[in-house]
DSSP file (Angstrom, degrees, kcal/mol; ACC not computed):
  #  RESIDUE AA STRUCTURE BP1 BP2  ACC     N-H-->O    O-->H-N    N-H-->O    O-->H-N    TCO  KAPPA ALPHA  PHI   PSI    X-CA   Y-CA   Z-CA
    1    1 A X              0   0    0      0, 0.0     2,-0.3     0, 0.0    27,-0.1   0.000 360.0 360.0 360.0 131.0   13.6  -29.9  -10.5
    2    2 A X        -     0   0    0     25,-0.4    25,-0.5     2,-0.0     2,-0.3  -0.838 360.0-166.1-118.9 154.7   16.2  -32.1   -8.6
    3    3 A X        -     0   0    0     -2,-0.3     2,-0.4    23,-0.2    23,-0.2  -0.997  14.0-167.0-147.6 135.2   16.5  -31.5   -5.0
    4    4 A X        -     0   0    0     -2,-0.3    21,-3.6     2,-0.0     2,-0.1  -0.966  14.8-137.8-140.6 143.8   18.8  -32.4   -2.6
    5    5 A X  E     +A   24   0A   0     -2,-0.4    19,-0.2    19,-0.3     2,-0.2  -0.368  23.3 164.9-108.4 173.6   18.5  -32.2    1.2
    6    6 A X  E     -A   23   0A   0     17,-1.4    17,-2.0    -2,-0.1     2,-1.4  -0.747  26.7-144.4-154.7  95.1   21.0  -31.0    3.8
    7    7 A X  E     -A   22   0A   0     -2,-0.2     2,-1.5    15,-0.2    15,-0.2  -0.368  28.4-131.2 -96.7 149.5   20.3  -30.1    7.5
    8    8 A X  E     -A   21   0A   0     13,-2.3     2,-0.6    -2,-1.4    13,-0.5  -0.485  20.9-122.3 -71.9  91.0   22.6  -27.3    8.2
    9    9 A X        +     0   0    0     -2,-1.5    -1,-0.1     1,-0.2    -2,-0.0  -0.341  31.4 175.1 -26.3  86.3   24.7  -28.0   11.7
   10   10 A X    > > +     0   0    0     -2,-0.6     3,-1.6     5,-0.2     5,-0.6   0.402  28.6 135.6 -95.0  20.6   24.3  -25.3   14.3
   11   11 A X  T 3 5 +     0   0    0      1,-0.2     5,-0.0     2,-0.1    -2,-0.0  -0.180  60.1  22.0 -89.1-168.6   25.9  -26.6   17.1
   12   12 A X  T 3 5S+     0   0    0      3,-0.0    -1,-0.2     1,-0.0    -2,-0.1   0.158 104.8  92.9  69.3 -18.9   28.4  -25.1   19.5
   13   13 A X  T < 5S-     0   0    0     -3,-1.6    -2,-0.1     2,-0.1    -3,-0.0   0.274 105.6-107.0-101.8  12.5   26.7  -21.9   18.2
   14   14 A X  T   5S+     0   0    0      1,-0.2     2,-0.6    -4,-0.0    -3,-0.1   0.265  73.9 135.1  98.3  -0.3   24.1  -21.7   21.0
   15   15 A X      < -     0   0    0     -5,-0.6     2,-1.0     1,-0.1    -5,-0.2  -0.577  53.9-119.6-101.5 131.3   21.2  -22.8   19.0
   16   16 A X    >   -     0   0    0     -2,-0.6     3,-1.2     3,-0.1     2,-1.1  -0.319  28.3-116.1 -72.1 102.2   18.3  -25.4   19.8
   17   17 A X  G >  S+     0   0    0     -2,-1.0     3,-2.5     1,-0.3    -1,-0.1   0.131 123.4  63.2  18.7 -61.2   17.7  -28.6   17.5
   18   18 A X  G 3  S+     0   0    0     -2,-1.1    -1,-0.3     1,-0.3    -2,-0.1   0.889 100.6  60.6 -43.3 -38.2   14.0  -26.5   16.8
   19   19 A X  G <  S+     0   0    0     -3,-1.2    -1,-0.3     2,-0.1    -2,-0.2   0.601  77.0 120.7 -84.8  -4.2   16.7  -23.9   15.3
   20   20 A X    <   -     0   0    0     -3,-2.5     2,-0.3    -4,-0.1   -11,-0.1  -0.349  57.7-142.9 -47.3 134.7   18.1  -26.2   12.7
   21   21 A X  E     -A    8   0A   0    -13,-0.5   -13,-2.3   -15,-0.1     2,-0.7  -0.752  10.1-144.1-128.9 142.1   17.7  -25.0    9.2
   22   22 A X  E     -A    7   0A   0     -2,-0.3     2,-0.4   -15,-0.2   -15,-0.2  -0.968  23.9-154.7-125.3 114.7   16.9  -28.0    6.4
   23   23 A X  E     -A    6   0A   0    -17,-2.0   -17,-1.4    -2,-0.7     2,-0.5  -0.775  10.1-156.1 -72.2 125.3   18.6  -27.1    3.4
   24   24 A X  E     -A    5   0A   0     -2,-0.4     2,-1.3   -19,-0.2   -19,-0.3  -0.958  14.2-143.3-108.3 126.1   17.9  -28.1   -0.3
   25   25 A X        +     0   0    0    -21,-3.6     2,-0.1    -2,-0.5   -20,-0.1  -0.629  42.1 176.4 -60.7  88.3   20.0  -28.4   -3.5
   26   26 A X        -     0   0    0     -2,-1.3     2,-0.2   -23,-0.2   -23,-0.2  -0.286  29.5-156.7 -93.0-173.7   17.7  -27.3   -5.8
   27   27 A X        -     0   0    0    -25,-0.5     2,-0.6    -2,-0.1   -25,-0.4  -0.677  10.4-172.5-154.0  78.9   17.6  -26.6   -9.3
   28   28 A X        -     0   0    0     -2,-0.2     3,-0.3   -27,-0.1     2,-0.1  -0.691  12.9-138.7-114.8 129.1   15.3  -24.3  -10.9
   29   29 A X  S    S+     0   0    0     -2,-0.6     3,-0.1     1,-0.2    -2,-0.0  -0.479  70.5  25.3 -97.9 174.8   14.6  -23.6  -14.8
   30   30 A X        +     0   0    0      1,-0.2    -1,-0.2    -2,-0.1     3,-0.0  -0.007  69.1 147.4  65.8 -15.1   14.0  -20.6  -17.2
   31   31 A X        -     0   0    0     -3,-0.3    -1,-0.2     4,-0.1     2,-0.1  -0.124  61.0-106.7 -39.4 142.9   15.9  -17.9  -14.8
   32   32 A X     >  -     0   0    0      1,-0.1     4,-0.6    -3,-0.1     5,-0.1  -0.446  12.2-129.2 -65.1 157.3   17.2  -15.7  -17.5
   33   33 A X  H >> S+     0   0    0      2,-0.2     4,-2.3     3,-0.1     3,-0.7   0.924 109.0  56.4 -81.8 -57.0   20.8  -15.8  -18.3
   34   34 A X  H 3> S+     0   0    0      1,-0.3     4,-2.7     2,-0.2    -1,-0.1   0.897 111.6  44.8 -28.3 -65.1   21.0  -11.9  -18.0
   35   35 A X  H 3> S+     0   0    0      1,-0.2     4,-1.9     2,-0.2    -1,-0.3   0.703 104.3  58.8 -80.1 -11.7   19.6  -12.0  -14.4
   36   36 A X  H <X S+     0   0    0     -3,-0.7     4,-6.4    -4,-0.6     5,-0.2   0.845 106.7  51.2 -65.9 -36.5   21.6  -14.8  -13.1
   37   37 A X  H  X S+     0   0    0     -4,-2.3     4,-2.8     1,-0.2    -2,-0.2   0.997 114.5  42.1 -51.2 -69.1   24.7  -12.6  -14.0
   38   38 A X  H  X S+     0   0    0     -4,-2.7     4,-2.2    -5,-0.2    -1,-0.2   0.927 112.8  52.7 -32.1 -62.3   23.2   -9.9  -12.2
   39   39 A X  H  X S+     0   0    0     -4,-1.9     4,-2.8     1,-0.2    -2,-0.2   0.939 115.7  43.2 -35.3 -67.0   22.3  -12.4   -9.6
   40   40 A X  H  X S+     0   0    0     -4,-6.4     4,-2.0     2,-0.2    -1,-0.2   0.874 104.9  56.5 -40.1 -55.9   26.1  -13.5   -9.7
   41   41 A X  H >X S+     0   0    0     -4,-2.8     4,-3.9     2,-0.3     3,-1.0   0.967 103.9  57.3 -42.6 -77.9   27.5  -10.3   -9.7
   42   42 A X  H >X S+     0   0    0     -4,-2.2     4,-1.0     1,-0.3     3,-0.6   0.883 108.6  55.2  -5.3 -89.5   25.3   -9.4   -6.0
   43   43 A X  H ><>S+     0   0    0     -4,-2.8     3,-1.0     1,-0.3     5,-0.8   0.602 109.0  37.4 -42.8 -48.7   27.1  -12.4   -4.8
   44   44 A X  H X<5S+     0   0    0     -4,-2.0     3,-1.2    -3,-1.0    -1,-0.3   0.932 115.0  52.7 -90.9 -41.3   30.8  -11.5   -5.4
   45   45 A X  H <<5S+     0   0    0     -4,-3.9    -1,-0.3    -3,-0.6    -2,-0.2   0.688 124.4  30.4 -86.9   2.5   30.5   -7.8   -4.5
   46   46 A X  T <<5S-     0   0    0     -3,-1.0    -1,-0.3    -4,-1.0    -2,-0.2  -0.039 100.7-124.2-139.9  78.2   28.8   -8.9   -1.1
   47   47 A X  T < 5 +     0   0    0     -3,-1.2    -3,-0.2    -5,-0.1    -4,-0.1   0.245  65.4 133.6 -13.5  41.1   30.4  -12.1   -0.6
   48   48 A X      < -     0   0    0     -5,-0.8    -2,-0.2     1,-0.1     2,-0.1  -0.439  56.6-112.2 -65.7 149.0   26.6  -14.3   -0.3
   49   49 A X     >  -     0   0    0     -2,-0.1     4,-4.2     1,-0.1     5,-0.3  -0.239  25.8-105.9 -68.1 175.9   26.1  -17.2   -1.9
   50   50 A X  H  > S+     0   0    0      2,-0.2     4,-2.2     3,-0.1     3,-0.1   0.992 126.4  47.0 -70.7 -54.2   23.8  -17.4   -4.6
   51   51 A X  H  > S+     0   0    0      2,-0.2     4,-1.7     1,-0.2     5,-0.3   0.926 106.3  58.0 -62.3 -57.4   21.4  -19.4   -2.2
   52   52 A X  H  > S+     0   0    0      1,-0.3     4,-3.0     2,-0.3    -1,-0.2   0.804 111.7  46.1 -31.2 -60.6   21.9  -16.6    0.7
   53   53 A X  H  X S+     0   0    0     -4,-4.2     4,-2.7     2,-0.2    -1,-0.3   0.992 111.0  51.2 -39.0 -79.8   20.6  -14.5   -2.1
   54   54 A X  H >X S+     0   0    0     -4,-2.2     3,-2.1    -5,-0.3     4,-1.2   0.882 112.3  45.7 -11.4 -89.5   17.9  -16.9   -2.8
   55   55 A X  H 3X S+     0   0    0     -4,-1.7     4,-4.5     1,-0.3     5,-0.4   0.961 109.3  51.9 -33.3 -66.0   16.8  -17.1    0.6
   56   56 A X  H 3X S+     0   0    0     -4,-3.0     4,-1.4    -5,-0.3    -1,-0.3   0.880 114.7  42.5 -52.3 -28.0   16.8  -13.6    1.2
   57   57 A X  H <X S+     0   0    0     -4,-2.7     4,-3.1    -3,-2.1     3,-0.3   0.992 116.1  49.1 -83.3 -55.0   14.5  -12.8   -2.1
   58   58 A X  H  X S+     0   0    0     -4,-1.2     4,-4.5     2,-0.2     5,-0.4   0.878 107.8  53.9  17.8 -87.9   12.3  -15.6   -1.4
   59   59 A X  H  X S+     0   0    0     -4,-4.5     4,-2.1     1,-0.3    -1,-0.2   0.884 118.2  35.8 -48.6 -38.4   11.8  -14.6    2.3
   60   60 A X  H  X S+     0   0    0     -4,-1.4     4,-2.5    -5,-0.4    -1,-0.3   0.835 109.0  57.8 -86.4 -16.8   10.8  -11.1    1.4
   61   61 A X  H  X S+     0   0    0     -4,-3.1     4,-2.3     2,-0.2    -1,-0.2   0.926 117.0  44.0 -67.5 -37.2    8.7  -11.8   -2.0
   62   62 A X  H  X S+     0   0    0     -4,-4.5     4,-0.8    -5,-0.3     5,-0.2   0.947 111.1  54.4 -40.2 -53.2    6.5  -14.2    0.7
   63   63 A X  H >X S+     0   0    0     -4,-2.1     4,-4.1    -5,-0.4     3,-0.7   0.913 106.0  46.4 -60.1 -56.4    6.8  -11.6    2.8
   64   64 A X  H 3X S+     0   0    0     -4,-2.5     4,-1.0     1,-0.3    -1,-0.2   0.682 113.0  53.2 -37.3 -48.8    5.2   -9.1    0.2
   65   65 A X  H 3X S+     0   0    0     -4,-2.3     4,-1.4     2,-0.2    -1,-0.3   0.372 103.6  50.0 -86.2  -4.2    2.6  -11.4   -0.6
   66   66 A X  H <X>S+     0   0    0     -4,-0.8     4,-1.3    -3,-0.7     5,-0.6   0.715 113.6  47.1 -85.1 -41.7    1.3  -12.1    2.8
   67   67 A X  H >X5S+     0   0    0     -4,-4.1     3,-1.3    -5,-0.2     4,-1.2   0.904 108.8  56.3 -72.7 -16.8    1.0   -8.4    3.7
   68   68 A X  H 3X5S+     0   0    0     -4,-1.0     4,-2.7     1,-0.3     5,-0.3   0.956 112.5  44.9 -44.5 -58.3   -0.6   -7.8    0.4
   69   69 A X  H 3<5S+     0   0    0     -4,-1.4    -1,-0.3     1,-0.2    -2,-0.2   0.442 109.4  48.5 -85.2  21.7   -3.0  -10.2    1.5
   70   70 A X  H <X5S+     0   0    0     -4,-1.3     4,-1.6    -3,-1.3     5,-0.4   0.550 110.7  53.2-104.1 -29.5   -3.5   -9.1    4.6
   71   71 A X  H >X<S+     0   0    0     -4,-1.2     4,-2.9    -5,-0.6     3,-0.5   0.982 112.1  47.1 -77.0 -49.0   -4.1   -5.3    3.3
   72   72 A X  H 3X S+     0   0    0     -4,-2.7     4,-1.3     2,-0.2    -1,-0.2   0.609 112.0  45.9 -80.9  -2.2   -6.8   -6.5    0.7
   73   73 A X  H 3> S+     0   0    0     -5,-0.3     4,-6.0     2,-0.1    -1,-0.2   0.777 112.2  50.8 -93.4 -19.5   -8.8   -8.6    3.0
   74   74 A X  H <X S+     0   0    0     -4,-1.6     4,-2.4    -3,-0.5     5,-0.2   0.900 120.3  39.8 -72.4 -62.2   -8.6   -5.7    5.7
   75   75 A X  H  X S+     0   0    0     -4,-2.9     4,-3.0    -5,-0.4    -3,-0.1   0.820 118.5  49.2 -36.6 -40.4   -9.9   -3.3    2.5
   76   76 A X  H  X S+     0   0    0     -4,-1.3     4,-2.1     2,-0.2    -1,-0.2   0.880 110.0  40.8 -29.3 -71.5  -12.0   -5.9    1.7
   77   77 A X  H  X S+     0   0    0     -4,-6.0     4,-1.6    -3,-0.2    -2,-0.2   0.719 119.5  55.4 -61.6 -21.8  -13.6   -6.6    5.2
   78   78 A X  H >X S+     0   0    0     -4,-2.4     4,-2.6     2,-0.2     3,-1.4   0.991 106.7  52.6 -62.3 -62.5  -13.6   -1.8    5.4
   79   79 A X  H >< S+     0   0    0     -4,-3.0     3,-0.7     1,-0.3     5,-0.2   0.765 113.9  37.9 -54.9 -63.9  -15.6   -1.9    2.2
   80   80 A X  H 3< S+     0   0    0     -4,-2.1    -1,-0.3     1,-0.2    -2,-0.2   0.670 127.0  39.2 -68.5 -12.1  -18.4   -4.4    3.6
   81   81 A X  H << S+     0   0    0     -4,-1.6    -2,-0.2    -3,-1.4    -1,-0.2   0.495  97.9  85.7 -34.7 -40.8  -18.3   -2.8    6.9
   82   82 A X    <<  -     0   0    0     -4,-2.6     0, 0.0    -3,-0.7     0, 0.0  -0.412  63.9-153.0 -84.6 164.9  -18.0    0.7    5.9
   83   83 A X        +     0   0    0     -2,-0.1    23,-0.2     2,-0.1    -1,-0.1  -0.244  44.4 160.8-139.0  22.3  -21.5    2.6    5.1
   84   84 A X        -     0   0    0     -5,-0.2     2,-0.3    21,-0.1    23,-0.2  -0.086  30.1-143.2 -56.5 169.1  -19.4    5.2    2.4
   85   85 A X  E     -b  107   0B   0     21,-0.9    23,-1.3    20,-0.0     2,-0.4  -0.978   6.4-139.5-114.2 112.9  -21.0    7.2   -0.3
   86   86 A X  E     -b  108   0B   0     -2,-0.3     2,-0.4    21,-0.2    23,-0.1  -0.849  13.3-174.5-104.5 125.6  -19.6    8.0   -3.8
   87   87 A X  E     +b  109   0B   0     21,-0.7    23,-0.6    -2,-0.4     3,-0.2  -0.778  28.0 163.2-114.9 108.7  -19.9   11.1   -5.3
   88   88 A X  E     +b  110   0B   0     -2,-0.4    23,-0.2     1,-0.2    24,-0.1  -0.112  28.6  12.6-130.9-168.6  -18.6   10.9   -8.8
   89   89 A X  E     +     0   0B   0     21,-1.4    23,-0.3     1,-0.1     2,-0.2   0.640  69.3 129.9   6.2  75.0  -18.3   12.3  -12.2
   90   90 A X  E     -b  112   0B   0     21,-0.9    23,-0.6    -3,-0.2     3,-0.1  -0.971  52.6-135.9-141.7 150.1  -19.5   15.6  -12.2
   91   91 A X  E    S+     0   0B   0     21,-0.3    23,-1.9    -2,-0.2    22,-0.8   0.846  85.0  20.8 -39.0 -74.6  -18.1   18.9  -13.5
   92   92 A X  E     +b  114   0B   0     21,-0.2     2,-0.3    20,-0.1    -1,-0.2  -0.963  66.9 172.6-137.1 108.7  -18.8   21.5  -10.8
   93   93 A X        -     0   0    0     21,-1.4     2,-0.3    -2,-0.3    19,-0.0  -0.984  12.4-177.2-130.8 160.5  -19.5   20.8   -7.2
   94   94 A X        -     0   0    0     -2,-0.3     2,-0.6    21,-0.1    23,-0.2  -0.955  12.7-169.4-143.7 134.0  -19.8   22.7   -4.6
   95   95 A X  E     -e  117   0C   0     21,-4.5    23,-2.0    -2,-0.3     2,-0.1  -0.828  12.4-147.3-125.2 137.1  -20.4   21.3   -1.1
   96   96 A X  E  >  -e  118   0C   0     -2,-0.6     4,-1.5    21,-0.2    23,-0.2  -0.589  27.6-131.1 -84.9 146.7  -21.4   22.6    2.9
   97   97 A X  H  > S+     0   0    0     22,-3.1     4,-1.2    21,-0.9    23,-0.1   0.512 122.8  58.8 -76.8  -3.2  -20.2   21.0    5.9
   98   98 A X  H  > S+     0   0    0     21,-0.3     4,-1.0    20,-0.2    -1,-0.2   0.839 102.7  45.8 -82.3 -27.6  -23.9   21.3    6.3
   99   99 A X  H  > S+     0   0    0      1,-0.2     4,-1.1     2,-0.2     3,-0.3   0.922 113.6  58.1 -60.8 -39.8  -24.7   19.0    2.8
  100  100 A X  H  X S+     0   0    0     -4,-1.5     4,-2.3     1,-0.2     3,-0.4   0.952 107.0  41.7 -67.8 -44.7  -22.0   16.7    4.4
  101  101 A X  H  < S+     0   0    0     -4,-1.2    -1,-0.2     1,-0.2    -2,-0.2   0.589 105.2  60.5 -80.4   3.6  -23.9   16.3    7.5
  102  102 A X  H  < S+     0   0    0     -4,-1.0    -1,-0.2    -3,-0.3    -2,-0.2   0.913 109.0  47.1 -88.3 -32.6  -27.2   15.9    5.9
  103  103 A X  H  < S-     0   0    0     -4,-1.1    -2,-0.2    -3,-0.4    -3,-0.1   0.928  84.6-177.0 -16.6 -72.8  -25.4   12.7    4.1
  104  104 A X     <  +     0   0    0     -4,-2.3     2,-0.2     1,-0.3    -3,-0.1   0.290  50.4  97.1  47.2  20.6  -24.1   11.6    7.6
  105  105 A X  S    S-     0   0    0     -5,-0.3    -1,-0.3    23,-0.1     2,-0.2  -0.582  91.9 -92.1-128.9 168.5  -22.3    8.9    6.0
  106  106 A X        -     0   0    0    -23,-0.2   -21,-0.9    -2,-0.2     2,-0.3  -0.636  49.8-131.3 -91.3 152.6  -18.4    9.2    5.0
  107  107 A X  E     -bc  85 129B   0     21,-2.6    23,-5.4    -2,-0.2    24,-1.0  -0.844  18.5-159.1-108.6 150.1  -17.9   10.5    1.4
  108  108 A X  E     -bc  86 131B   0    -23,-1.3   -21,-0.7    -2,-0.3     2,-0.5  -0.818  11.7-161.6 -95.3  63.7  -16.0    9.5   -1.5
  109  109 A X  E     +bc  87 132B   0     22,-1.6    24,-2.4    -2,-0.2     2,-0.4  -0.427  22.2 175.5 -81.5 116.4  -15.4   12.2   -4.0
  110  110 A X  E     -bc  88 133B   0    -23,-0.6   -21,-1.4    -2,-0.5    24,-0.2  -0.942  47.8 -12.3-130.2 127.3  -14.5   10.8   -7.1
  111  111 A X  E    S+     0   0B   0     22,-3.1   -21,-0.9    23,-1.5     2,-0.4   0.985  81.1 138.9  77.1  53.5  -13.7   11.9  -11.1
  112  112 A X  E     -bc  90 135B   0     22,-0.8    24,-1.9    21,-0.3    25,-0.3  -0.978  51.9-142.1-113.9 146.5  -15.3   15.9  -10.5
  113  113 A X  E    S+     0   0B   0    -22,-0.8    24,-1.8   -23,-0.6    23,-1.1   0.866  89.3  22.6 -78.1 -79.5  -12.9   18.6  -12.4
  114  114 A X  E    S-bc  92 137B   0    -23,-1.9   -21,-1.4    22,-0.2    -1,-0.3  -0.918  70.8-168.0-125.0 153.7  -13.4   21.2   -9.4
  115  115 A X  E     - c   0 138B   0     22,-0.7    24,-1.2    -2,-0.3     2,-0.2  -0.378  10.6-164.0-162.9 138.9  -14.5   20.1   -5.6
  116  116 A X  E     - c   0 139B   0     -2,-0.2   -21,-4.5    22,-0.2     2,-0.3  -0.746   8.8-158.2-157.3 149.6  -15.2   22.9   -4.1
  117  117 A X  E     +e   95   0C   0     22,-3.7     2,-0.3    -2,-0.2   -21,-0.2  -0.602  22.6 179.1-115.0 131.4  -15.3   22.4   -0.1
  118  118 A X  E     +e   96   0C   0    -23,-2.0   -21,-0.9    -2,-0.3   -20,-0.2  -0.988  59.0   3.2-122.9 128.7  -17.9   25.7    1.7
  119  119 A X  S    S+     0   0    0     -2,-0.3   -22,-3.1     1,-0.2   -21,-0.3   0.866  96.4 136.7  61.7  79.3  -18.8   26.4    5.5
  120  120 A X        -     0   0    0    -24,-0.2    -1,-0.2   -23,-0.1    24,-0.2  -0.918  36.9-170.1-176.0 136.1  -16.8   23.6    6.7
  121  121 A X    >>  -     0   0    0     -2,-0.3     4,-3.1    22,-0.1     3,-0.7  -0.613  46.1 -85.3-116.5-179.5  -14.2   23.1    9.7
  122  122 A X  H 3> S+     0   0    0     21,-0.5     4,-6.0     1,-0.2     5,-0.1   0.905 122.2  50.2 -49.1 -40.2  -11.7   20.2   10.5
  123  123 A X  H 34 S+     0   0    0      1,-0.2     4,-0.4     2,-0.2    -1,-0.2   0.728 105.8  54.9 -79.6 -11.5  -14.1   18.0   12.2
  124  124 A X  H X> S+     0   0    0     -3,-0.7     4,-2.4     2,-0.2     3,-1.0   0.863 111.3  45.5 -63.8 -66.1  -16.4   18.2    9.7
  125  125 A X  H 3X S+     0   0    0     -4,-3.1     4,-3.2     1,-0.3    -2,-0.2   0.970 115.0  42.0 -47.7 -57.6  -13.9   17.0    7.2
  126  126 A X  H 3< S+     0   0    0     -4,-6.0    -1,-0.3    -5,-0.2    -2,-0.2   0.771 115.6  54.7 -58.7 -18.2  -12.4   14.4    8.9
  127  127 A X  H <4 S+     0   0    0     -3,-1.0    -2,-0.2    -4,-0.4    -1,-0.2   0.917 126.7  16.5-141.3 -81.6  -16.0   13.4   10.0
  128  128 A X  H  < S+     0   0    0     -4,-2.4   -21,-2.6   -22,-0.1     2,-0.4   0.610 104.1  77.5-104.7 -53.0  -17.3   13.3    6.4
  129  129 A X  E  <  +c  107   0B   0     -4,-3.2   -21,-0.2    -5,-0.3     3,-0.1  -0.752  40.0 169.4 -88.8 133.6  -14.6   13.2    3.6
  130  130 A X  E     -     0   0B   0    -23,-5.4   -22,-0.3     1,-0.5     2,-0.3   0.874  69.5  -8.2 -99.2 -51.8  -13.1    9.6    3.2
  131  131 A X  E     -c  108   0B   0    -24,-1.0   -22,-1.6     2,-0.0    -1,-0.5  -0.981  47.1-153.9-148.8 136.7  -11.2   10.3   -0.1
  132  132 A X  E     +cd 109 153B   0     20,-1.9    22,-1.9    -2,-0.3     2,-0.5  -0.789  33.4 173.6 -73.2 129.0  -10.8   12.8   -2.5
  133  133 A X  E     -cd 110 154B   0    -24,-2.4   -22,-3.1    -2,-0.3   -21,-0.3  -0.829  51.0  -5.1-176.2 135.6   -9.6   11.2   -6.1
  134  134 A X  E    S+     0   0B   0     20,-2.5   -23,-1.5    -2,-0.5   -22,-0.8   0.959  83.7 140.3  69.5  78.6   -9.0   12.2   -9.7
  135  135 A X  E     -cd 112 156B   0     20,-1.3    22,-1.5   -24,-0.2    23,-0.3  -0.968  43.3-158.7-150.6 141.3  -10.3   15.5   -9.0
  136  136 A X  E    S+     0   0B   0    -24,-1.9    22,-7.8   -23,-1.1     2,-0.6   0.941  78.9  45.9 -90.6 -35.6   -8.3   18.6  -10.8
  137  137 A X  E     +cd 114 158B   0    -24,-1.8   -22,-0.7   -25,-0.3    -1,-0.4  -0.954  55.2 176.9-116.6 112.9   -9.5   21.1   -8.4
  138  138 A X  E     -cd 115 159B   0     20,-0.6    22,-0.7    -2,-0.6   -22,-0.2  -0.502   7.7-175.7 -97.7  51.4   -9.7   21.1   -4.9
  139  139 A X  E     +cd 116 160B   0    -24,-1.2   -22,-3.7    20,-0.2     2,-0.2  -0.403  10.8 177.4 -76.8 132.1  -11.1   24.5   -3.0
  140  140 A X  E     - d   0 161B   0     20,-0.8    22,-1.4   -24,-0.2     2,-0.1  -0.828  30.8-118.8-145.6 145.2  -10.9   24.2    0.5
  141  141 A X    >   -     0   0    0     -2,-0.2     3,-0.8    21,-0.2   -23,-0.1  -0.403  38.9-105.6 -92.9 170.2  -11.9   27.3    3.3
  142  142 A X  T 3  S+     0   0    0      1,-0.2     4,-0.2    -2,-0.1    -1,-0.1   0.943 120.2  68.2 -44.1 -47.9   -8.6   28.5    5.7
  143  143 A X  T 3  S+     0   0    0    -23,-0.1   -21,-0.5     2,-0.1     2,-0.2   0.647  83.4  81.6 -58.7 -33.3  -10.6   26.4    8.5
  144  144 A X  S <  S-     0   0    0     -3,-0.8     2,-1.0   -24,-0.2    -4,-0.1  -0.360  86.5-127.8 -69.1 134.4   -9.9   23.5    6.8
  145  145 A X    >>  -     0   0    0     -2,-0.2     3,-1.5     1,-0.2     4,-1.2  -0.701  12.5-155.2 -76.0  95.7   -6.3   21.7    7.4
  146  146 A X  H 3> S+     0   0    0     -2,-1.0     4,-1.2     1,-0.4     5,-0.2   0.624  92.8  55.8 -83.5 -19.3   -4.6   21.0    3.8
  147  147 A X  H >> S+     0   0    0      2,-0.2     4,-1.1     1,-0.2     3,-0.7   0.969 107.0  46.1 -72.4 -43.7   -2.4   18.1    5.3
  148  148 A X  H <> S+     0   0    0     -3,-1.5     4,-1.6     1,-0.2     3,-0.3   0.947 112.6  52.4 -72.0 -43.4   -5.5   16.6    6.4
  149  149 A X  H 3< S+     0   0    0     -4,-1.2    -1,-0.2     1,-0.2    -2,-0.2   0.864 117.7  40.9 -55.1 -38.0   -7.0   17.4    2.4
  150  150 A X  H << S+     0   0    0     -4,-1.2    -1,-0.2    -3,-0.7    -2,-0.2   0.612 104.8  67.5-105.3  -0.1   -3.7   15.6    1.0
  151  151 A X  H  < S+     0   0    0     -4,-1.1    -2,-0.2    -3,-0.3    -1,-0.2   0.990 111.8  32.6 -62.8 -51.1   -4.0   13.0    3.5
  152  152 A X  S  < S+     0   0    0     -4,-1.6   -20,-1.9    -5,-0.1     2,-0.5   0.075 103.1 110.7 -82.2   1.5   -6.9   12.0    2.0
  153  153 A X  E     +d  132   0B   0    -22,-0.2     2,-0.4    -3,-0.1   -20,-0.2  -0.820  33.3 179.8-113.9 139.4   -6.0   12.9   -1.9
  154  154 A X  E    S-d  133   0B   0    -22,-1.9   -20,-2.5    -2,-0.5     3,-0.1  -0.953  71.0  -6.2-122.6 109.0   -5.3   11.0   -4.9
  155  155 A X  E    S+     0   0B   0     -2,-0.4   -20,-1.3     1,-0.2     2,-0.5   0.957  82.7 170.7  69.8  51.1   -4.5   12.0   -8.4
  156  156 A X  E     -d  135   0B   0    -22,-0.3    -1,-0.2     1,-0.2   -20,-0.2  -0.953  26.0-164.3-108.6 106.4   -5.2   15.7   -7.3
  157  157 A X  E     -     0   0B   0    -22,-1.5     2,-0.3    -2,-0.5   -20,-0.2   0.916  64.4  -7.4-108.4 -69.9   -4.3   17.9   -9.9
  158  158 A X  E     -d  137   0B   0    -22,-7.8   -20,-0.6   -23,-0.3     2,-0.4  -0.820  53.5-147.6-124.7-172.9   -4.2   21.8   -7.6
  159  159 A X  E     -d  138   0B   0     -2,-0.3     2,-0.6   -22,-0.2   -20,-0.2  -0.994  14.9-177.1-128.3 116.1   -5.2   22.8   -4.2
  160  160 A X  E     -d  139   0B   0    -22,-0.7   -20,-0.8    -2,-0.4     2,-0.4  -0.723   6.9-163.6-141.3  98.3   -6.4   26.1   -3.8
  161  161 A X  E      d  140   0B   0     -2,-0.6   -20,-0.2   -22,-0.1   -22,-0.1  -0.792 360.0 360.0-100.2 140.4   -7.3   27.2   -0.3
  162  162 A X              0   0    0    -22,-1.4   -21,-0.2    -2,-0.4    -1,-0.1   0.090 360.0 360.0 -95.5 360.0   -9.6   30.5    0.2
């Protein structure tokens, strides 16, 4: 990689020495030929440079990766914090907002073909269910809210409220 430096003059434009931008001429191998075209292309139809581009993909792939890792260390730090329960691979369930509160712990319902949710109101649910996932069948009473059921659902095949 060859590099060459540059700091980029902002004055007259209101901005303070701190705001100086240090430029490089770089050089980077293996980009594909295919995506540099592409790359190229960008540039002409919205008159950037190729580094303007650069920068700009850069800043947000950075960007991408620090909230990633700020979202898997918060999941991280829920999981050893959190007190959940998985209840998983089985056929046929059928569950009480009283079974939930004999638990008393948030649930995980995970890999059942049909969920089905009995004697159970909103506050119960929110209360009780942390996620629904992989589940084909989801029966849920009127009392229950079905935005709050898909708030919480993943890879949820029907919904069938009674």
């Amino acid at each position: 990689m060859t590099e060459k430096k540059e700091l980029e003059n902002n004055e007259g434009n209101g901005e303070d020495e701190k705001d100086r931008i240090v430029r490089k001429t770089i050089s980077v191998k293996g980009v594909s030929a295919d995506l540099y075209k592409k790359i190229q292309k960008v540039s002409n139809d919205t008159g950037k440079t190729i580094g303007q581009l650069t920068d700009e993909a850069y800043r947000s792939f950075v960007g991408s990766v620090e909230g990633a890792k700020h979202i898997s260390e918060s999941f991280v730090k829920g999981l050893k914090e959190g007190s959940s329960q998985f209840i998983e691979n089985i056929k046929e369930l059928e569950i009480s907002g009283k079974d939930l509160e004999e638990v008393g712990r948030r649930i995980v319902f995970r890999n059942i073909e049909t969920l089905t949710f009995t004697d159970l109101d909103n506050d119960q649910f929110s209360k009780y269910v942390l996620s629904v996932i992989n589940v084909k069948t989801v029966k849920i009473p009127a009392s229950v809210s079905k935005a709050k059921l898909l708030l919480k659902s993943n890879f949820v095949d029907k919904i069938v409220t009674y």
